[in-house]
OpenMM code with the backbone's topology and positions (N, CA, C; nanometers):
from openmm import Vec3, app, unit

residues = "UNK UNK UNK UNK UNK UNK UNK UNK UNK UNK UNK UNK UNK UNK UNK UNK UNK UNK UNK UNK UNK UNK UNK UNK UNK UNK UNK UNK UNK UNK UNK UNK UNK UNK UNK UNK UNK UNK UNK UNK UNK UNK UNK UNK UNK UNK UNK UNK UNK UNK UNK UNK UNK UNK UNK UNK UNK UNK UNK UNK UNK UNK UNK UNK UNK UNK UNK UNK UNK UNK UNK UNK UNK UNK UNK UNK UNK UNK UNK UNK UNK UNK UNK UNK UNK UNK UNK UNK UNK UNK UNK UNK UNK UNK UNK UNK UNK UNK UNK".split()
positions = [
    Vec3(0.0827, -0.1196, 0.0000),
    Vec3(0.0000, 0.0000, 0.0000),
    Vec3(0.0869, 0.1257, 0.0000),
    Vec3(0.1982, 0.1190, 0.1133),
    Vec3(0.2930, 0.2513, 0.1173),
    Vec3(0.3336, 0.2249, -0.0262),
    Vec3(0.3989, 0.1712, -0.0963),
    Vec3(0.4274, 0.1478, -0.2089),
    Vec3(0.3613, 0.2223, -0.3336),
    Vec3(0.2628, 0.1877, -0.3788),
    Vec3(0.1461, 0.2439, -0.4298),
    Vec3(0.1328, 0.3826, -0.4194),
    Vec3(0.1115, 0.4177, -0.2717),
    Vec3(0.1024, 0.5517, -0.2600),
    Vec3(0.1817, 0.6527, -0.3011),
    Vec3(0.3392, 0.6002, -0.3122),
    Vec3(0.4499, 0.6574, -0.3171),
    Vec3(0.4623, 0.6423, -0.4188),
    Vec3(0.4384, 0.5870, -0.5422),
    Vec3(0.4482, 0.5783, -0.6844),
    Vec3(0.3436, 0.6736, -0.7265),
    Vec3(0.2253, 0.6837, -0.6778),
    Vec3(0.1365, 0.7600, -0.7047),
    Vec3(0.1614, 0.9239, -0.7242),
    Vec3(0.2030, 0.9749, -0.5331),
    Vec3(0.2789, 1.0833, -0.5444),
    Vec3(0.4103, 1.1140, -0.6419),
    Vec3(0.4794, 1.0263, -0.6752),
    Vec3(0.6001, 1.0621, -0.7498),
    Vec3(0.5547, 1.1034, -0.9283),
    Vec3(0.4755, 0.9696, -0.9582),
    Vec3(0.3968, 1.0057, -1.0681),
    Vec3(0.2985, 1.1423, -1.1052),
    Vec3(0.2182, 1.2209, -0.9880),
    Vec3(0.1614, 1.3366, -1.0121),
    Vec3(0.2668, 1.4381, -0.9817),
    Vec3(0.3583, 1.4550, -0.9021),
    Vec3(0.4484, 1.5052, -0.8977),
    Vec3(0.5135, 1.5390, -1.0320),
    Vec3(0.5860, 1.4488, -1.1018),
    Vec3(0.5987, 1.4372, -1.2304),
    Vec3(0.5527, 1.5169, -1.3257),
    Vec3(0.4111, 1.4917, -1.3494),
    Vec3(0.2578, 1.4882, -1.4248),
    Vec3(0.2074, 1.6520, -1.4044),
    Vec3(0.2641, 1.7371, -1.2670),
    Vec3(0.2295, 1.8444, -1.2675),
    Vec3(0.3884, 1.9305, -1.3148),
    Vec3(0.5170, 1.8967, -1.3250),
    Vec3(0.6019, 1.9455, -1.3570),
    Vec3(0.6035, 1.9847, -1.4938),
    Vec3(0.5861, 1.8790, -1.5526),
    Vec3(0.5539, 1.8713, -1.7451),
    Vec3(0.4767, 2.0018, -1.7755),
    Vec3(0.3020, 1.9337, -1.6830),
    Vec3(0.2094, 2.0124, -1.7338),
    Vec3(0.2197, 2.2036, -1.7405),
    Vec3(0.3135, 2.2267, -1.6099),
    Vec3(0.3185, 2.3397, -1.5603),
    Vec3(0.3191, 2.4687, -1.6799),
    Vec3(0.4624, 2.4358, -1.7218),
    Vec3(0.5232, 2.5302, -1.8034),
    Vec3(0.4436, 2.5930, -1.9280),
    Vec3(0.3686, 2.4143, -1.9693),
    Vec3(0.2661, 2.4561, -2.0685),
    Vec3(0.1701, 2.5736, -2.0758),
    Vec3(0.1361, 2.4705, -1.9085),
    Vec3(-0.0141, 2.5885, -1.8887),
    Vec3(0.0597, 2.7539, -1.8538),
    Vec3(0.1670, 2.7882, -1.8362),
    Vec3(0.2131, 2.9197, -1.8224),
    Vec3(0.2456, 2.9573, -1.9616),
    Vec3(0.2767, 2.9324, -2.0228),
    Vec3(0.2563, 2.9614, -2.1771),
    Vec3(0.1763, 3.0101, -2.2098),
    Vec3(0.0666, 2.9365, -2.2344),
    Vec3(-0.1314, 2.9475, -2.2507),
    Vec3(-0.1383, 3.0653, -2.2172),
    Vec3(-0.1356, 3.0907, -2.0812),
    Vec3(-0.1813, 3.1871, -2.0236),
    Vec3(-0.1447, 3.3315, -2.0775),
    Vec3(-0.2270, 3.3877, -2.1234),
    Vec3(-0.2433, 3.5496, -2.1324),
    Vec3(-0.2286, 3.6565, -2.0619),
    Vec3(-0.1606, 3.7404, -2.0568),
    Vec3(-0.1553, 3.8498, -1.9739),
    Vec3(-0.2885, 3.9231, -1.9770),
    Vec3(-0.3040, 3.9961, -1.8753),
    Vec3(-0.4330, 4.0986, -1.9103),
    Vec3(-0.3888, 4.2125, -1.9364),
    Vec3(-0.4437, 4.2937, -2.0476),
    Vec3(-0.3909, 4.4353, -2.0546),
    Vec3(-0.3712, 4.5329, -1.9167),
    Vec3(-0.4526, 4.5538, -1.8337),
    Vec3(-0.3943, 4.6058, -1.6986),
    Vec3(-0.2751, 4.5773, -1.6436),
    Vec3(-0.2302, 4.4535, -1.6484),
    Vec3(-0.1476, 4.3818, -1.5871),
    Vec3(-0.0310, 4.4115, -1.6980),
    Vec3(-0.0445, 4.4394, -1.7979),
    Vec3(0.0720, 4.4991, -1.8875),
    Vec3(0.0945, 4.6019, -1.8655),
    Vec3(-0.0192, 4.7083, -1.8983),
    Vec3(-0.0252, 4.8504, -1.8130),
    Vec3(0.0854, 4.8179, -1.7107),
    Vec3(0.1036, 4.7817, -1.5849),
    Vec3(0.1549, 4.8044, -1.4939),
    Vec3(0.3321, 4.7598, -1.5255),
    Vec3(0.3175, 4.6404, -1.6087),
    Vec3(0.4640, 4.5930, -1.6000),
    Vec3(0.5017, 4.7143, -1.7159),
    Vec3(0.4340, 4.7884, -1.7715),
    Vec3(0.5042, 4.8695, -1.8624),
    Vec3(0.5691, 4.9911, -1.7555),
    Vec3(0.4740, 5.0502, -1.6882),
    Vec3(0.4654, 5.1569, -1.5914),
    Vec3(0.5925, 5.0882, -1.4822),
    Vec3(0.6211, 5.0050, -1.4254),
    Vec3(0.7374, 4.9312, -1.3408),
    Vec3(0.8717, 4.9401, -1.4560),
    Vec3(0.8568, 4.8758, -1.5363),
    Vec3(0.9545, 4.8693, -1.6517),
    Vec3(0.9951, 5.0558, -1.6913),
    Vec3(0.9553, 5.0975, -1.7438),
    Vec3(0.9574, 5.3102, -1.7439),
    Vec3(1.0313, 5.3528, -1.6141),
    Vec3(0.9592, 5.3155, -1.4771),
    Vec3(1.0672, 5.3610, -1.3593),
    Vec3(1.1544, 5.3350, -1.3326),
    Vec3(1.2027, 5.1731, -1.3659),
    Vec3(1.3020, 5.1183, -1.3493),
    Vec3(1.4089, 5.1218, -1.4212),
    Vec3(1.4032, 5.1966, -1.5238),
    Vec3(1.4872, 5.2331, -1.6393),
    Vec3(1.5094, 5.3982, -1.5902),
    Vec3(1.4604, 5.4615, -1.5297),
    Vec3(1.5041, 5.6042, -1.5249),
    Vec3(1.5694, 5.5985, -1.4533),
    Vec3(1.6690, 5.7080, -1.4658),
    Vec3(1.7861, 5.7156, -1.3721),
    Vec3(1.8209, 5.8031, -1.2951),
    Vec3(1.7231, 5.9026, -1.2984),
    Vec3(1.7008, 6.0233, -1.1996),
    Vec3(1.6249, 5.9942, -1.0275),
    Vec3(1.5777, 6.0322, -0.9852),
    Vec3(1.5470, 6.0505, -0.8636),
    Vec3(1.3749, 6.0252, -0.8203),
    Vec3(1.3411, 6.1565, -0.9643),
    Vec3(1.1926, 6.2033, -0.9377),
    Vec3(1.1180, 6.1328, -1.0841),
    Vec3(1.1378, 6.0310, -1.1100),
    Vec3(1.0156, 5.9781, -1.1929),
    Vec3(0.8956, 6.0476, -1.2487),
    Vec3(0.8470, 5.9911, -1.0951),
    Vec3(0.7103, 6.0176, -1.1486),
    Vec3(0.6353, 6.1221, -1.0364),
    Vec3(0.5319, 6.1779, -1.0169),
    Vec3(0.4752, 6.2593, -0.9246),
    Vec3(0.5071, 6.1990, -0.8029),
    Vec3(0.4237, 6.1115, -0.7997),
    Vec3(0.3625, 6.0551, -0.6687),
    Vec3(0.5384, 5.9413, -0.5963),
    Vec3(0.6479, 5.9338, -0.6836),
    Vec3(0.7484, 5.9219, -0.6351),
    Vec3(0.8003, 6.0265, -0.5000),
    Vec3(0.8967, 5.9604, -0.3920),
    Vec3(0.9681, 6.0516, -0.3481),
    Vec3(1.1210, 6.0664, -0.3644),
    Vec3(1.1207, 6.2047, -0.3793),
    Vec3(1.2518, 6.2512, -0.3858),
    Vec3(1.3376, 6.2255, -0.2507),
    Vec3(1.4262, 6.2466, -0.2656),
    Vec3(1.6174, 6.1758, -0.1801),
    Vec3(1.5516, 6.2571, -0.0248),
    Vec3(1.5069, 6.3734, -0.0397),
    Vec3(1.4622, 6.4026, 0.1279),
    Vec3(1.3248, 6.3669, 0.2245),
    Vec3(1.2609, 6.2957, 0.1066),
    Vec3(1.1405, 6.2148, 0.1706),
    Vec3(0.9937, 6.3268, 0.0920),
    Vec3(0.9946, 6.3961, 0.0593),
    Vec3(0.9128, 6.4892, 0.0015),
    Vec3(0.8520, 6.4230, -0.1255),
    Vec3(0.7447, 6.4568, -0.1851),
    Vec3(0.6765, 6.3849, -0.3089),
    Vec3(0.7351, 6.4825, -0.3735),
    Vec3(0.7740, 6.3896, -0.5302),
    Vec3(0.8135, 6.4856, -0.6192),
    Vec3(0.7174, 6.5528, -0.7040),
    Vec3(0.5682, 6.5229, -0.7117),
    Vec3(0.4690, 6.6459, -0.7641),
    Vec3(0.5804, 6.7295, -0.9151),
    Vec3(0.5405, 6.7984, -0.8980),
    Vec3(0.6345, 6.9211, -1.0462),
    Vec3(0.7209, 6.8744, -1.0532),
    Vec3(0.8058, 6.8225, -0.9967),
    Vec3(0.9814, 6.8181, -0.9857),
    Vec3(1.0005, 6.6715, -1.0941),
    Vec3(0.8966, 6.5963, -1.0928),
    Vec3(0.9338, 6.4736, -1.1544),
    Vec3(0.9551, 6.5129, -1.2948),
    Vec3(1.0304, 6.4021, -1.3698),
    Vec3(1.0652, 6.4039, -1.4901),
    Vec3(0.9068, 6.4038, -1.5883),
    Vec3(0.8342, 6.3323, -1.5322),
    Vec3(0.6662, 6.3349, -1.6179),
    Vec3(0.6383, 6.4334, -1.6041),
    Vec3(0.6564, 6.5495, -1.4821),
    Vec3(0.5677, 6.7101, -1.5188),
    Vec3(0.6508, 6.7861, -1.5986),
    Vec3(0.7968, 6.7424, -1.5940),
    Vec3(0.8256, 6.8512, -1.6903),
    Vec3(0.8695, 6.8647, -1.8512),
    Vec3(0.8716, 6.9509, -1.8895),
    Vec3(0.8720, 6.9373, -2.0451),
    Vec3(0.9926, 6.9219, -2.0847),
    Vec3(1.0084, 6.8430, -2.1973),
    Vec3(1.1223, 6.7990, -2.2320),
    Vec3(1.2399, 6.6849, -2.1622),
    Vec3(1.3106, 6.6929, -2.2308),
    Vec3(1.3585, 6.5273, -2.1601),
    Vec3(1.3765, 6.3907, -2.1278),
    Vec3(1.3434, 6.2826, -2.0332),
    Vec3(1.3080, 6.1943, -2.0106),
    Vec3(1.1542, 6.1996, -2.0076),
    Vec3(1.0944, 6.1297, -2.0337),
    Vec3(0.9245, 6.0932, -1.9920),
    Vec3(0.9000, 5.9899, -1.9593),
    Vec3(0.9424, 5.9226, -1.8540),
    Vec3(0.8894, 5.8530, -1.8041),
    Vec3(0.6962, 5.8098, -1.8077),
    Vec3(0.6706, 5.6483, -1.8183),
    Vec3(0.5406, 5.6381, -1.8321),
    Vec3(0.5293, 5.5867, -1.6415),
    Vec3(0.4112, 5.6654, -1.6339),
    Vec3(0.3859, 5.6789, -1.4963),
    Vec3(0.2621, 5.6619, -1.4571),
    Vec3(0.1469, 5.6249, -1.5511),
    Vec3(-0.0020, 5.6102, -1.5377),
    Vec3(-0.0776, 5.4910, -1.6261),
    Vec3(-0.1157, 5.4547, -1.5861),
    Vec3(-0.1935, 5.3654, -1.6977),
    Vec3(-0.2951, 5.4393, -1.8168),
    Vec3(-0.3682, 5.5575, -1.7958),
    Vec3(-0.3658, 5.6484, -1.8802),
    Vec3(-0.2232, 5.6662, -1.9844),
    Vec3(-0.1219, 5.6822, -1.9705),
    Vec3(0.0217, 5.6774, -2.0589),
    Vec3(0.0426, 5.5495, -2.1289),
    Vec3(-0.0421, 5.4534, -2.1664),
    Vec3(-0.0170, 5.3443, -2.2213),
    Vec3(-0.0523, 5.3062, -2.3259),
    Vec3(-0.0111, 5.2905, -2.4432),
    Vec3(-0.1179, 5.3063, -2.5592),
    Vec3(-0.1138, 5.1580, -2.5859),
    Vec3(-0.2166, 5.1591, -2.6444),
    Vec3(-0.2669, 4.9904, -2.7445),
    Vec3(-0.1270, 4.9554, -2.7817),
    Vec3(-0.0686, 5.0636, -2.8732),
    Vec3(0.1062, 5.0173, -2.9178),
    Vec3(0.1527, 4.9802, -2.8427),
    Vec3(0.1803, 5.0341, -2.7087),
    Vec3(0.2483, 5.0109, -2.6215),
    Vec3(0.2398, 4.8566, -2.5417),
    Vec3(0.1255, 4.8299, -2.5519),
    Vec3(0.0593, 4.6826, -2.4723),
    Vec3(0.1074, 4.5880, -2.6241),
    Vec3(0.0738, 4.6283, -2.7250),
    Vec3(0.1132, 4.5284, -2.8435),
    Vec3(0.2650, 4.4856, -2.8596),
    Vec3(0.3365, 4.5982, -2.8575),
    Vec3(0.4809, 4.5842, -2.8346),
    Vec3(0.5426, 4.4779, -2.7389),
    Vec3(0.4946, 4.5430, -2.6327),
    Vec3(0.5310, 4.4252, -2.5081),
    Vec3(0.4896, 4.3252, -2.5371),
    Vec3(0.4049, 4.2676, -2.5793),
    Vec3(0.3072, 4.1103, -2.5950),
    Vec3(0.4231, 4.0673, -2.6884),
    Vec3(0.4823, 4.1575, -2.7907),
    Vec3(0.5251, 4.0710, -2.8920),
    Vec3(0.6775, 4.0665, -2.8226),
    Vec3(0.7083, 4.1344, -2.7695),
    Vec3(0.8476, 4.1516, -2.6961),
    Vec3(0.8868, 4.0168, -2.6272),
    Vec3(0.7942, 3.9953, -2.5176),
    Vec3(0.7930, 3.9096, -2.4732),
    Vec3(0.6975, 3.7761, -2.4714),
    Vec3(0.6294, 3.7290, -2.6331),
    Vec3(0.6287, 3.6650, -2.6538),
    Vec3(0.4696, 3.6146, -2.5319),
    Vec3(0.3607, 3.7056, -2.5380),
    Vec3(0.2651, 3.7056, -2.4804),
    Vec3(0.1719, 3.7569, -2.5733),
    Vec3(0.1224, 3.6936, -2.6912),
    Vec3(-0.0163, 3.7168, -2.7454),
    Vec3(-0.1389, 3.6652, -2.7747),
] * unit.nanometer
topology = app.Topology()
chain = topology.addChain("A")
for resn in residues:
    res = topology.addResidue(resn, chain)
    for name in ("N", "CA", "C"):
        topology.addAtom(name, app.Element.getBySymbol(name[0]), res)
């Protein structure tokens, strides 16, 4: 019986390793959920301080105006899900191989 059981577990064990990767494949991102890895991906690439508004700057203060998104010219950081265009979600899908 222990026997059995233990072939059993080793076998679904197995059986869910295979299946896994597949089913993460399959799976679709949701455009929100791109939205955001785009908006994470934009901050994480800037190299300044003040991003985005609602960032804080080096003395603990929100950067509001000071960020690179309020002001003109420059870096632009994407900082809203409003800032995301259809291109932008299509790009990524094909980037990384999510369509």
């Amino acid at each position: 019986m222990k026997t059995t059981l233990a072939v059993a577990m080793v076998c679904a064990v197995a059986l869910l390793s295979v299946s896994t990767p597949s089913m993460a494949k399959n799976s679709r991102i949701s455009d929100e959920q791109i939205k955001e890895k785009i908006i994470q991906e934009s901050i994480s690439s800037y190299s300044g301080n003040c991003p985005c508004p609602y960032n804080s700057a080096r003395n603990g203060s929100k950067c509001g105006k000071r960020s690179a998104w309020s002001r003109a010219g420059g870096d632009s950081p994407i900082c809203y899900k409003d800032d995301v265009t259809r291109k932008m979600i299509y790009d990524w899908r094909m980037k990384n191989g999510n369509t």
